[in-house]
C-alpha positions as a Markdown table, in Angstrom:
| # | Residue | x | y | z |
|---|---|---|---|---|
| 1 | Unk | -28.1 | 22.3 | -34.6 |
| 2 | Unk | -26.6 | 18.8 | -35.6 |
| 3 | Unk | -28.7 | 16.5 | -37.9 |
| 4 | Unk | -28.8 | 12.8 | -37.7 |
| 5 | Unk | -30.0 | 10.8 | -40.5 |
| 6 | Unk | -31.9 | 7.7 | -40.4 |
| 7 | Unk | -31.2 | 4.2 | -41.4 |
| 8 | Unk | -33.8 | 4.9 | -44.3 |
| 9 | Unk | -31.7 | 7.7 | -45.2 |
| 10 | Unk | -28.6 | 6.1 | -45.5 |
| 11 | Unk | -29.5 | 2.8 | -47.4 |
| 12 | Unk | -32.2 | 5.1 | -49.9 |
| 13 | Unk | -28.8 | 7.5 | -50.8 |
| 14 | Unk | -27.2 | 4.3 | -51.1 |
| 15 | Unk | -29.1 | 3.0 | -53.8 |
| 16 | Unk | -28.3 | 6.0 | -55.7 |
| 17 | Unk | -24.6 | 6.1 | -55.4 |
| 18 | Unk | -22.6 | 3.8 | -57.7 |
| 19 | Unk | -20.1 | 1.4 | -56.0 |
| 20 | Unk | -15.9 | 1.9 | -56.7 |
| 21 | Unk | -14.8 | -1.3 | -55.3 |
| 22 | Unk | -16.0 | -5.1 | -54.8 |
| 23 | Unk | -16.2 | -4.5 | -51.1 |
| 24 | Unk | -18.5 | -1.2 | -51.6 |
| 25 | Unk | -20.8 | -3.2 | -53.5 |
| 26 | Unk | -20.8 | -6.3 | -51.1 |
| 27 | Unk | -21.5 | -3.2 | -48.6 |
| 28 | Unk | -24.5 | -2.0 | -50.7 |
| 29 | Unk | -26.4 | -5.4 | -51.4 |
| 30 | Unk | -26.4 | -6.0 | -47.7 |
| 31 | Unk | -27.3 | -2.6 | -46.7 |
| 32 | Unk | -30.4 | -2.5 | -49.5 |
| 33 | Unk | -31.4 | -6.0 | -48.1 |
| 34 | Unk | -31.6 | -5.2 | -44.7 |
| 35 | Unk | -35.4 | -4.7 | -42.8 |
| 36 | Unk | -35.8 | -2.2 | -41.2 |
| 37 | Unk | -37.7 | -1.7 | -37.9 |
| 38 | Unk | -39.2 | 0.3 | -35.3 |
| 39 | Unk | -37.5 | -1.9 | -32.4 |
| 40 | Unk | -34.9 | 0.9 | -30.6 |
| 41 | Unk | -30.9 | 0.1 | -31.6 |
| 42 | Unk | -28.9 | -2.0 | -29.0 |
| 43 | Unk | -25.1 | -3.3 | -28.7 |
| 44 | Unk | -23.8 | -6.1 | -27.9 |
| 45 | Unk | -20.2 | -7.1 | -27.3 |
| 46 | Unk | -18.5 | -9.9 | -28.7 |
| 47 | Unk | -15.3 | -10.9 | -27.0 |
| 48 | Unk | -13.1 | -14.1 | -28.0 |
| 49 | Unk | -16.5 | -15.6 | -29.2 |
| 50 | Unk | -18.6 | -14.8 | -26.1 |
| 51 | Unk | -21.5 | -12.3 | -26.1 |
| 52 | Unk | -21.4 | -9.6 | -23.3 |
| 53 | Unk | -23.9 | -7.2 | -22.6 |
| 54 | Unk | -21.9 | -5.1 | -21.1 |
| 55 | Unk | -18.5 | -3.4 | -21.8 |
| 56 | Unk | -16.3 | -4.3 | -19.1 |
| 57 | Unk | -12.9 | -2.4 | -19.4 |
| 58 | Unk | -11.3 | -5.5 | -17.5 |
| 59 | Unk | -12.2 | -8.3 | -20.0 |
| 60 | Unk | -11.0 | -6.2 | -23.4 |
| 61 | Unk | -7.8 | -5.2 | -21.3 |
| 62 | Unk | -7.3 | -9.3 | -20.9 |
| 63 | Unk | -8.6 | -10.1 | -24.7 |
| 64 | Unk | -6.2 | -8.0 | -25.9 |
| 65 | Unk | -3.2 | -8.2 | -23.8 |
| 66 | Unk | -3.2 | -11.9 | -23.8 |
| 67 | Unk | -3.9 | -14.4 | -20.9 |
| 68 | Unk | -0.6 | -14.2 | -18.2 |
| 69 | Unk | -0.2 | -16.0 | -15.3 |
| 70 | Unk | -0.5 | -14.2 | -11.5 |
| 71 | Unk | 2.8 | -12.9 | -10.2 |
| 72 | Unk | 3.3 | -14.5 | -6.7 |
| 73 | Unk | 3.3 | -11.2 | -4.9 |
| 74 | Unk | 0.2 | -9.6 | -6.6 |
| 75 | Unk | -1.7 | -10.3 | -3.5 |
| 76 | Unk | 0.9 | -8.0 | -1.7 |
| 77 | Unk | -0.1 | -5.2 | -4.1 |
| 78 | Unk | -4.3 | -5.6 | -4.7 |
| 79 | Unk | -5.7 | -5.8 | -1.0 |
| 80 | Unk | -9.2 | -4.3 | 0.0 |
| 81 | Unk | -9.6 | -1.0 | 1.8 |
| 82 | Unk | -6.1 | 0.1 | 0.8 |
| 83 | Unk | -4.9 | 3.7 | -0.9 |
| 84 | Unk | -4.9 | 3.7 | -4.6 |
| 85 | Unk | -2.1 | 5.7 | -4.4 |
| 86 | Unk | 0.0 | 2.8 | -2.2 |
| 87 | Unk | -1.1 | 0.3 | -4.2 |
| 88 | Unk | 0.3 | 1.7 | -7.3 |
| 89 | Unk | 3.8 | 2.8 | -6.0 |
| 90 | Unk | 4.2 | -0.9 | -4.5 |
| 91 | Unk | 3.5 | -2.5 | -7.7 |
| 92 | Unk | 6.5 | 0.3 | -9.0 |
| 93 | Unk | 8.9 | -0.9 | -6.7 |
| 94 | Unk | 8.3 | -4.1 | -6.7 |
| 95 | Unk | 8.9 | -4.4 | -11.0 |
| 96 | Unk | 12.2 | -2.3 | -9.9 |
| 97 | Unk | 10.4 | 0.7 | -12.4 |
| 98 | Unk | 10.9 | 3.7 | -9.8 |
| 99 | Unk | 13.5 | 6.2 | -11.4 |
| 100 | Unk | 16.1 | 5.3 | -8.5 |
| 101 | Unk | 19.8 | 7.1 | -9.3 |
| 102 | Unk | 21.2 | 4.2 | -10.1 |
| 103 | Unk | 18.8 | 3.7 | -12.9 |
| 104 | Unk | 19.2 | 7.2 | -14.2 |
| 105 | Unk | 22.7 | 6.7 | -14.3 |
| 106 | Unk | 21.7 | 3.3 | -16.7 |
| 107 | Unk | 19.6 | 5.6 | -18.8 |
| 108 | Unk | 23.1 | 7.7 | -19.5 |
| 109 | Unk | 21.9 | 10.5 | -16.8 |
| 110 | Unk | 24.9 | 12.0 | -15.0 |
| 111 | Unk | 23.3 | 12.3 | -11.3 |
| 112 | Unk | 24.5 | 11.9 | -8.1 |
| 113 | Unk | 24.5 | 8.4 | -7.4 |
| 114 | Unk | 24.5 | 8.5 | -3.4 |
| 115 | Unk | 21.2 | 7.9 | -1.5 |
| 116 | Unk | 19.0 | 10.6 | -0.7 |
| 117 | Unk | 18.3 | 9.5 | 2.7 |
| 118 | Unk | 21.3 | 8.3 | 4.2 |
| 119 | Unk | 23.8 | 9.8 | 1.5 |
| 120 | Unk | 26.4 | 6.7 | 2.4 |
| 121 | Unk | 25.4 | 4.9 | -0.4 |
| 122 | Unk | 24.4 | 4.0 | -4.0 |
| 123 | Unk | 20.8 | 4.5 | -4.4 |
| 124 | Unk | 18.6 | 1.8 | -5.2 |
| 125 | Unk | 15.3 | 0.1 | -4.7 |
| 126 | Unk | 17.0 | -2.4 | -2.8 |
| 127 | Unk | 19.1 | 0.2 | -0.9 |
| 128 | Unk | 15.8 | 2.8 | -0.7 |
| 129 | Unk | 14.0 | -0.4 | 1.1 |
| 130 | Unk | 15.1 | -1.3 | 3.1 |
| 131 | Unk | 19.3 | -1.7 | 3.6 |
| 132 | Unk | 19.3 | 2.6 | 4.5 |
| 133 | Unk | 19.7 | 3.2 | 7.6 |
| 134 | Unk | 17.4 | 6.3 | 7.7 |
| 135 | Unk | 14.7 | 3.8 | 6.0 |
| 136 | Unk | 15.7 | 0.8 | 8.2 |
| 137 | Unk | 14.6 | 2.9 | 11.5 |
| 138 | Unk | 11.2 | 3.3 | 9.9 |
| 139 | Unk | 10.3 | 0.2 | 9.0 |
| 140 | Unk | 11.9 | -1.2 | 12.2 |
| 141 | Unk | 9.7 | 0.4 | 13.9 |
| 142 | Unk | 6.2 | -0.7 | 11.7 |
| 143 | Unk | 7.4 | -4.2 | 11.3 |
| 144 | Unk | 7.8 | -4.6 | 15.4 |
| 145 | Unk | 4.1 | -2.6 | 15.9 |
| 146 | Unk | 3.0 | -5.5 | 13.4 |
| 147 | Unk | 5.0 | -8.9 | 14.9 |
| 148 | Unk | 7.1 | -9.0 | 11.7 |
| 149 | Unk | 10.5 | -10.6 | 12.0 |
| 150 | Unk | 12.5 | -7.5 | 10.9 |
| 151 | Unk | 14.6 | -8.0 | 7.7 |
| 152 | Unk | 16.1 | -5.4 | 5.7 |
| 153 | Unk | 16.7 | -7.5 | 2.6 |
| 154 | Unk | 13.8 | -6.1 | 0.1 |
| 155 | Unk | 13.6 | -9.8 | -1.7 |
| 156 | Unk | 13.5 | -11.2 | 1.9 |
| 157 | Unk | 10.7 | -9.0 | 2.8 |
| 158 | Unk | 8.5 | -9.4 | -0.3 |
| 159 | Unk | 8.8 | -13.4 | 0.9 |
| 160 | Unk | 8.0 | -12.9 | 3.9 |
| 161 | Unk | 5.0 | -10.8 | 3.4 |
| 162 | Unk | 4.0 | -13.3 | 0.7 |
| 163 | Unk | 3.8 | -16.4 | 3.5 |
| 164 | Unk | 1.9 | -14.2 | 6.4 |
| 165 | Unk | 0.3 | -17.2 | 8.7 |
| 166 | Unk | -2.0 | -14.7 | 10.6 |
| 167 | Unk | -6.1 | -14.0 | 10.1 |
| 168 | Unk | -7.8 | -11.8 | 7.5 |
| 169 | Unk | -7.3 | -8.8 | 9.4 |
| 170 | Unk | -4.1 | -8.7 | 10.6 |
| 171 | Unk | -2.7 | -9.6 | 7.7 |
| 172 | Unk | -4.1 | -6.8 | 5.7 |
| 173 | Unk | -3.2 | -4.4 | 8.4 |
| 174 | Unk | 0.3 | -5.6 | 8.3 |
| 175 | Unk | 0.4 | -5.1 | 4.2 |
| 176 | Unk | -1.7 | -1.6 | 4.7 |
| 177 | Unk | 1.2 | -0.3 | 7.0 |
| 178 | Unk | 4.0 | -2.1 | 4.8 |
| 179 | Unk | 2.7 | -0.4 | 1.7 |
| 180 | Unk | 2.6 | 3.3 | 3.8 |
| 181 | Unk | 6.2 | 2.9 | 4.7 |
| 182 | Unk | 6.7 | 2.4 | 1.1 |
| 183 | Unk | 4.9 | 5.6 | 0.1 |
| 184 | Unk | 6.3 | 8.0 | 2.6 |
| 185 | Unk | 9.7 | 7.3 | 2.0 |
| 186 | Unk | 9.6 | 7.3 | -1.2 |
| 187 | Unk | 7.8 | 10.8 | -0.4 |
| 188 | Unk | 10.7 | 11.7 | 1.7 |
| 189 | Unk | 13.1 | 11.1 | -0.8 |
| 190 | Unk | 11.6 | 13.0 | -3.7 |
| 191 | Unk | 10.8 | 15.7 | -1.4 |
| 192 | Unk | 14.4 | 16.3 | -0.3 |
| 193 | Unk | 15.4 | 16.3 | -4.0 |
| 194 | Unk | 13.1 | 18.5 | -5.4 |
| 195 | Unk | 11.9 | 20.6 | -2.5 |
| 196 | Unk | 14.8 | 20.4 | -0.4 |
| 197 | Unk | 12.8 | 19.8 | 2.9 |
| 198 | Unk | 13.8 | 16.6 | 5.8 |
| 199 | Unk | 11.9 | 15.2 | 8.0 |
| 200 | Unk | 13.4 | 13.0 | 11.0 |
| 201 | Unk | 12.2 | 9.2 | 11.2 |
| 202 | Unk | 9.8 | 9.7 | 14.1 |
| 203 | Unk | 7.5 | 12.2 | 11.4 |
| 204 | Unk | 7.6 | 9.7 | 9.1 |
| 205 | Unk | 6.3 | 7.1 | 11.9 |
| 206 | Unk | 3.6 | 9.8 | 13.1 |
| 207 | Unk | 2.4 | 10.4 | 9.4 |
| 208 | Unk | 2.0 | 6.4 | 8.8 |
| 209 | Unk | 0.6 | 5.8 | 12.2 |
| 210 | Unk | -2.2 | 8.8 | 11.3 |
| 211 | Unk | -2.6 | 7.5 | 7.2 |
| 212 | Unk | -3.6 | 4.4 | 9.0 |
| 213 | Unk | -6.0 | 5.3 | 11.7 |
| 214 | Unk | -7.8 | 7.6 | 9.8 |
| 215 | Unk | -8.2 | 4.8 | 6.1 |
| 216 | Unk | -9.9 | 2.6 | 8.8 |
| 217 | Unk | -12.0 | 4.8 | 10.1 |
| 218 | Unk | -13.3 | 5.8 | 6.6 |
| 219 | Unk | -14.0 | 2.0 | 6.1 |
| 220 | Unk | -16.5 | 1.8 | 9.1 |
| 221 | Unk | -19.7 | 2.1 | 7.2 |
| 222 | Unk | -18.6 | 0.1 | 4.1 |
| 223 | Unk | -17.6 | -2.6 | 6.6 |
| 224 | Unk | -18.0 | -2.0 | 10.5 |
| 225 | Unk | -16.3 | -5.7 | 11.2 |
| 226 | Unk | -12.8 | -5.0 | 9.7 |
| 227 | Unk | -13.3 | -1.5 | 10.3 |
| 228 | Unk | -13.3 | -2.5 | 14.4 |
| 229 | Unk | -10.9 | -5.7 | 14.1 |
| 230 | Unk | -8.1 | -3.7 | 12.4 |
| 231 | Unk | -8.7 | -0.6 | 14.7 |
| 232 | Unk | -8.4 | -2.8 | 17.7 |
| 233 | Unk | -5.2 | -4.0 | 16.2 |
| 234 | Unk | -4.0 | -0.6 | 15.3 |
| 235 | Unk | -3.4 | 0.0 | 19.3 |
| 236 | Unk | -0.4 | -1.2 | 19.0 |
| 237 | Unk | 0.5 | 2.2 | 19.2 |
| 238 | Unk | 2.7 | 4.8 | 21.5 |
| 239 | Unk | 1.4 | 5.1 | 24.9 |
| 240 | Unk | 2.6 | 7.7 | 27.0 |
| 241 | Unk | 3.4 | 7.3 | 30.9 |
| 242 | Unk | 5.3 | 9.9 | 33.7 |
| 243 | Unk | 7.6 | 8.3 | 36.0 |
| 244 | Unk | 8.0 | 10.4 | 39.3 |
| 245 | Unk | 8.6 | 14.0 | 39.5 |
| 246 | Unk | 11.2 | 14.1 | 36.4 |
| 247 | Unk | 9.0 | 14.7 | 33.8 |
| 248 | Unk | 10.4 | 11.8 | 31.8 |
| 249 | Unk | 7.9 | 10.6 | 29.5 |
| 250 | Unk | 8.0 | 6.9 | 28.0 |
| 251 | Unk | 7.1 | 6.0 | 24.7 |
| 252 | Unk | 6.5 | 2.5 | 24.4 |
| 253 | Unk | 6.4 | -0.2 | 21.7 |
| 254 | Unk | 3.9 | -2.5 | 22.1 |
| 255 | Unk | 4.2 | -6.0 | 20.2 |
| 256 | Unk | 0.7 | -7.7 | 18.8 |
| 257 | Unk | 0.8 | -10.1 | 20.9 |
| 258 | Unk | 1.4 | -7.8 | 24.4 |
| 259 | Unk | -1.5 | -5.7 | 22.9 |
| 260 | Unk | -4.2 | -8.7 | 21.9 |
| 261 | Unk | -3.6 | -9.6 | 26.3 |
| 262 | Unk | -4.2 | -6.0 | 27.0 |
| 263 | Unk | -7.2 | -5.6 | 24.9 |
| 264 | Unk | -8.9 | -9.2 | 26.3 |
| 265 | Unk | -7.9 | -9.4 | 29.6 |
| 266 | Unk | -7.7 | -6.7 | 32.5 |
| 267 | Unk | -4.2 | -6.2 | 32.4 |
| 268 | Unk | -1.7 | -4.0 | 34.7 |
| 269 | Unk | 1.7 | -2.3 | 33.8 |
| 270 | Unk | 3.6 | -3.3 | 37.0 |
| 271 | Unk | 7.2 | -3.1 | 36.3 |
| 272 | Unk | 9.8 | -1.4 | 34.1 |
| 273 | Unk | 13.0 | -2.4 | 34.9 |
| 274 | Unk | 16.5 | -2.1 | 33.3 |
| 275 | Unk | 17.1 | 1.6 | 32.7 |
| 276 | Unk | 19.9 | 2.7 | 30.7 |
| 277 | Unk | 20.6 | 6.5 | 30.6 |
| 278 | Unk | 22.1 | 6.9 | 26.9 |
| 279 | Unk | 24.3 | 10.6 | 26.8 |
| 280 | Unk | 24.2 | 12.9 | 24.0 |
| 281 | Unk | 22.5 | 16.4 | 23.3 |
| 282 | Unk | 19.0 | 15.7 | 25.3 |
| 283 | Unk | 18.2 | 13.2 | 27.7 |
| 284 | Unk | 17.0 | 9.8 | 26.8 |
| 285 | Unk | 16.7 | 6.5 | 28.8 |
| 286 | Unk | 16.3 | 3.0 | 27.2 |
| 287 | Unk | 13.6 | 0.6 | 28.8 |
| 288 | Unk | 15.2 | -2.5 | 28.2 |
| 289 | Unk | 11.8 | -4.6 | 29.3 |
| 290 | Unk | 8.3 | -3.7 | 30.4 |
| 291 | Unk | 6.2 | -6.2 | 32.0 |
| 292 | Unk | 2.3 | -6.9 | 32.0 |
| 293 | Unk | 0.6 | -8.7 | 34.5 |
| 294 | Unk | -2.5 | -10.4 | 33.1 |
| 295 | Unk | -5.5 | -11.1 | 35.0 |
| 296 | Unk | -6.8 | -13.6 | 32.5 |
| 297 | Unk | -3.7 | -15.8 | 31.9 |
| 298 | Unk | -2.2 | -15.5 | 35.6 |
| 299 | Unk | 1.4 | -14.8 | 34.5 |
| 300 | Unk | 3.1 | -12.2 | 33.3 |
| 301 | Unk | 3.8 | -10.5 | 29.8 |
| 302 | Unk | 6.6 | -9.1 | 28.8 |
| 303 | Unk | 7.7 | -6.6 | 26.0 |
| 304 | Unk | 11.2 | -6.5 | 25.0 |
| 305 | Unk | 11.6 | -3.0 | 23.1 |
| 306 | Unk | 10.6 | 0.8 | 25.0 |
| 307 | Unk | 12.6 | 3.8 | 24.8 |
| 308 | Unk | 12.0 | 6.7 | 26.9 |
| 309 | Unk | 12.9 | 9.9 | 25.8 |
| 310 | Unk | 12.4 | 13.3 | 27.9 |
């Protein structure tokens, strides 16, 4: 069994040992002067001159790192309800930190310095995200589901994500979905290196679209309003229709905007027109343009990007 001694103990053995040094016998007059009391120990914190009551890892981290200003995109990074996991792999990226071949190459590594993805070019964070063209169809994809202007220029992007003009909701949907492409490519990548496995663009799109879902239904109790505001928003999603007797099955693309009429006003798919039959090893038609008719706004809508595959 450990002992502890008391405070008695310590300043009665004091008195009887003799002091080497000035500052041991500084230590010793203070100690023997001290009054003890019954009152139970406490601690207190003393940061930069202010008492705390509390240790707060956050405020010590600050103290002794030093005050820095906010980097413009650190709202891109830190956003509520996301995945710990995206968040710290966007804040990678965007410092340029992720081992990408052609920084292995900088540290004196001999590696190959063509892209795992695309294997056309020099791999880089600006390549990885998103100038690849294996990348480039993913995020194509994600940034027309939410009613981004698609760029492939990474500094572009991080500028464009930084001046979002939408509401709360959408806008944290649309950095939740950014910072999932993010992950899973970056997932892709590392697992054709090391594990030699490939996945086509569309799983990538299915494993995002599923991430997503499923994060905001885990937020419904913490916060049923974003919770049911996002999910709303999610539908932007694939939606699957047979035309005639050919078993052709269409997989369309619904913009924000065409999905925000469907959701608030009784609206009617009425025409698909512009068919394009595009050859190779299976069958696949292009739907040029699907149109909506609204109910509420007495017009039409219409969508500018389906593709039908069979």
């Amino acid at each position: 069994m450990q002992s502890f001694k008391s405070a008695a103990t310590i300043v009665s053995s004091l008195d009887r040992t003799i002091p080497r040094t000035e500052n041991q016998l500084a230590l010793q007059v203070h100690l023997t002067t001290v009054e003890l009391s019954e009152v139970e120990d406490g601690y207190e914190w003393v940061v930069d001159g202010r008492l705390e009551q509390r240790y707060k890892t956050g405020v010590i981290y600050t103290y002794l790192k030093g005050s820095q200003s906010t980097v413009p995109w650190a709202k891109i990074v830190w956003i509520s309800y996301s995945n710990p996991r995206h968040n710290f792999l966007t804040w990678l990226v965007l410092l340029d930190h992720c081992p990408t071949r052609d920084r292995l190459n900088g540290w004196g590594l001999n590696v190959d310095p063509l892209c795992l993805l695309c294997n056309t070019a020099q791999e880089s964070r600006n390549h990885l995200f998103f100038e690849c063209r294996y990348s480039e169809s993913v995020w194509r994809r994600i940034a027309y589901r939410c009613d981004l202007q698609v760029l492939t220029s990474w500094d572009d992007i991080v500028a464009q994500l930084q001046d979002l003009r939408t509401n709360r909701d959408s806008r944290r949907l649309t950095l939740l979905a950014t910072q999932a492409v993010i992950y899973w490519l970056w997932t892709e990548r590392n697992s054709r290196l090391h594990r030699q496995t490939f996945k086509l663009p569309e799983a990538i799109i299915s494993l995002i679209d599923k991430q997503i879902r499923n994060r905001l239904q885990s937020i419904r109790h913490a916060n049923p309003r974003a919770s049911s505001a996002m999910s709303q928003l999610c539908r932007a999603s694939f939606s699957l229709w047979t035309f005639g007797d050919f078993g052709i099955y269409v997989e369309v693309l619904l913009c924000r905007r065409c999905v925000n009429s469907l959701l608030s006003a009784a609206a009617v798919l009425t025409t698909g027109s512009y068919f394009r039959y595009v050859s190779g090893g299976t069958h696949r038609l292009e739907l040029l343009s699907v149109t909506f008719r609204s109910a509420k706004i007495g017009g039409f809508l219409t969508c500018g990007y389906v593709s039908l595959t069979r």
